[in-house]
C-alpha positions in Angstrom: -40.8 113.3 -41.2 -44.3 111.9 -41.7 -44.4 108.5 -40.1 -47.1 105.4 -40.3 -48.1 103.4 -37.1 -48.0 99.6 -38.3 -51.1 98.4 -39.9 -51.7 102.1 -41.2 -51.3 103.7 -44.3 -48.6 102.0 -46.4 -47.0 100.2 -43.2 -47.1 96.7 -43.0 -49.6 95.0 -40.4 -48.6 93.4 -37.7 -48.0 89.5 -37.4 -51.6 87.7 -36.6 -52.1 87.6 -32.8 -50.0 90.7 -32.0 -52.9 93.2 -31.0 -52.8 96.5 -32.0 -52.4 98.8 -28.6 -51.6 102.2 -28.1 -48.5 101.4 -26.3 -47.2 99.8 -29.4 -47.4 102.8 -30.9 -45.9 104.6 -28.6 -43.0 102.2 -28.8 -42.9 102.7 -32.9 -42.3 106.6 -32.5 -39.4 105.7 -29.5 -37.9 102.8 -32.1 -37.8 106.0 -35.3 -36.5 108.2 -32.9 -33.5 106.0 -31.7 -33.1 105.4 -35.6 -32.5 108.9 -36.8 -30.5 109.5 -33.6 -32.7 112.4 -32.6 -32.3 113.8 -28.9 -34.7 116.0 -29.1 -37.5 116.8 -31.7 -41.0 118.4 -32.2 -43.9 115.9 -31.8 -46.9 116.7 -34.4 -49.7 113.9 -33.6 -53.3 114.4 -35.4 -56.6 112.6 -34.1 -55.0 109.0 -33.1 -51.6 110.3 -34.0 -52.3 112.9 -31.1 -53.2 110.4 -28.8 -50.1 108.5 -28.9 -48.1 112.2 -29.0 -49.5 112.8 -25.6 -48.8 109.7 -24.4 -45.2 109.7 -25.6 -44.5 113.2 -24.2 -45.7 112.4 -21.0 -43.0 109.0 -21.0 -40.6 110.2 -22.7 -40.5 114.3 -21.7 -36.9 115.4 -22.3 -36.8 114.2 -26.3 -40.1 116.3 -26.4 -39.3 120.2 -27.0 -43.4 121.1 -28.3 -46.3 119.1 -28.7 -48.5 120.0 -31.2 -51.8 117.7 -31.0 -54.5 118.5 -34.0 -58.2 116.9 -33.2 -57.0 114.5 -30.4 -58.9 113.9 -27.4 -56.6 115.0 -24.1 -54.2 112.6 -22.0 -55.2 112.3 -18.6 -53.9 109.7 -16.0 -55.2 109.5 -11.7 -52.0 111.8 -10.7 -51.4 109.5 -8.2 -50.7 106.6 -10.5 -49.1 108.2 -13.0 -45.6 108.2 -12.1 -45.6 104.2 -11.6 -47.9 103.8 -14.9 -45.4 105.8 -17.0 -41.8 104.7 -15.2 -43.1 100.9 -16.3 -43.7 101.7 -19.5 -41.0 103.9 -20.4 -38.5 100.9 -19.0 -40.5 98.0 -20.8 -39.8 100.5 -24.1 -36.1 100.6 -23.4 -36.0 96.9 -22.5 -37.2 96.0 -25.8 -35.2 98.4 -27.4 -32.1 97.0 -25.4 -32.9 93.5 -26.7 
């Protein structure tokens, strides 16, 4: 399944005032996978696309069984931050969701 982020490709844009940031993405591929009801899947993620893979792999690890990124730039995060950085937004992701 080939997905668009919103505001790209034939997706509809977001409502004015809602800025487009990478963690809304993020949040778009968590929202399609709660949809299909998928566990587990492969995460393909090309330039931008990659980007967002990365970061959604590194939240979300156990629904990610291979990461293939295509012309993305790596993820990196200070090691010592990145447990807090990732455990907020992983839970402000499955807040929303909740809600």
């Amino acid at each position: 399944m080939a997905m668009d982020f919103g505001g790209h490709g034939l997706s509809s844009h977001y409502n004015p005032g809602l800025p487009y940031y990478q963690q809304n993405f993020v949040s778009e591929v968590r929202r399609v996978a709660t949809a299909f009801k998928w566990n587990q899947f492969t995460l393909l993620g090309h330039s931008f696309g990659g980007c967002v893979g990365g970061t959604f792999a590194c939240m979300f690890p156990e629904m990610v069984d291979k990461l293939i990124l295509l012309d993305s730039t790596p993820f990196f995060l200070d090691s010592n931050e990145m447990e807090n950085i990732l455990t907020y937004r992983r839970r402000n992701i499955e807040h929303t969701l909740q809600v």
